[in-house]
C-alpha angles and dihedrals in degrees: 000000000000079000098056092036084058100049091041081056094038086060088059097061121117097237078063131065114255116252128211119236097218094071101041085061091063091067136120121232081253091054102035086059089046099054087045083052090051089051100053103045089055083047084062096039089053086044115025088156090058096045092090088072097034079074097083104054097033102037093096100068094061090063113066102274106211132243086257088048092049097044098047082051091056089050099053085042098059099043099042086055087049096052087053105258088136084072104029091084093029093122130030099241087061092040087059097035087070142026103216099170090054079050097053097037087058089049094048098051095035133210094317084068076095082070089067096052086255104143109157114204120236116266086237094053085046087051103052086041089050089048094048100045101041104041091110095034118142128202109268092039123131121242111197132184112172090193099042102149108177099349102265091139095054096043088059091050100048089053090054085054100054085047086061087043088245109145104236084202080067099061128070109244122199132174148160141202138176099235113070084212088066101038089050085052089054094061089053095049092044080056100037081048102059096241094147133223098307085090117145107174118171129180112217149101099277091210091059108062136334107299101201103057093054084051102049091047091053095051091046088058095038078050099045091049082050095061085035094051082041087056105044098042082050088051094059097048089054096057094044090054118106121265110267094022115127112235137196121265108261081227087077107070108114122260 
């Protein structure tokens, strides 16, 4: 379900073209999967560096989901599209006001989600912390929390910084968090947000090892099989193009 609820929000980013709900009701359980699967694999192509952690939530879908699977997406899907969600992150001002995937994520595991160590703070406390710390805050600067769950903390503090009309695009954002369905939920929100792509996620108990190092290193792989996958992809293009057609430099494909 958290998997369906964050590609339903992913198609509503504005790198992407807006879809209306009407038609996506009016899937089958098959085409209902195959759309999440093309959702998320755009989702990877616009964020190679957050795809480590995309793993968790879309993993599911590359390996045969079965017909119970596919149909109890299609459920979720339709009645999270009736209930409104199509609108609810139509605009950037509503995606940072909320973080619906921390929402869903605490519903789903119920009250016993205390029994983890997972205590999300209150969006008025996030708020109050994000004014205070980053009252003085500069474009280029670093924001860090090590315990970010789903990014309550951060979204706070993005939205501090465009009350102060600081880009949050502008900064350089980094968290962590134990469960690897939180932190997944993380790396949808830093691209639903808006954080830009100064974005360093990790998944790991912060008390154990660095963090950071093992983070960095997974996004510059996720981010190395990306070029190679480019180049290979433009390689074969360029073979199956007719004889005497220009054709675009290989050096081009985006980083």
């Amino acid at each position: 379900p958290l998997s369906v609820i964050a590609a339903l929000s992913l198609m509503r980013h504005p790198d992407q073209q807006p879809t209306a709900t009407t038609p996506l009701l009016g899937l089958d359980p098959v085409a209902m999967t195959g759309l999440l699967r093309q959702v998320w694999t755009t989702a990877g192509i616009l964020r190679p560096d957050l795809t480590p952690r995309f793993e968790a939530l879309a993993g599911w879908l590359g390996r045969d989901p079965t017909t119970d699977q596919q149909r109890a997406a299609h459920a979720v899907a339709t009645t999270a599209l009736r209930a409104g969600l199509g609108d609810l992150s139509a605009d950037l001002d509503q995606r940072r006001a909320v973080d619906l995937l921390g929402l869903v994520l605490q519903l789903l595991r119920g009250p016993t989600h205390t029994d983890r160590g997972q205590v999300y703070s209150s969006s008025s406390l996030a708020r109050l912390l994000a004014r205070l710390v980053l009252a003085d805050a500069t474009p280029g600067q670093w924001i860090c929390d090590p315990t970010a769950g789903t990014g309550g903390m951060l979204r706070a503090a993005a939205e501090a910084l465009c009350q102060r009309g600081v880009d949050p695009a502008s900064m350089g954002w980094a968290g962590c968090d134990v469960d690897p369905l939180a932190a997944g939920c993380l790396a949808v929100n830093a691209h639903l947000w808006g954080l830009g792509p100064q974005v360093l996620i990790g998944c790991g108990d912060i008390l154990l090892g660095d963090w950071e190092t093992t983070a960095l290193a997974e996004r510059a792989e996720a981010i190395r099989r990306f070029r190679t996958y480019r180049l290979v992809a433009t390689a074969l293009a360029l073979e199956a193009r007719p004889a005497g057609r220009s054709t675009p430099p290989v050096d081009r494909a985006p980083h």
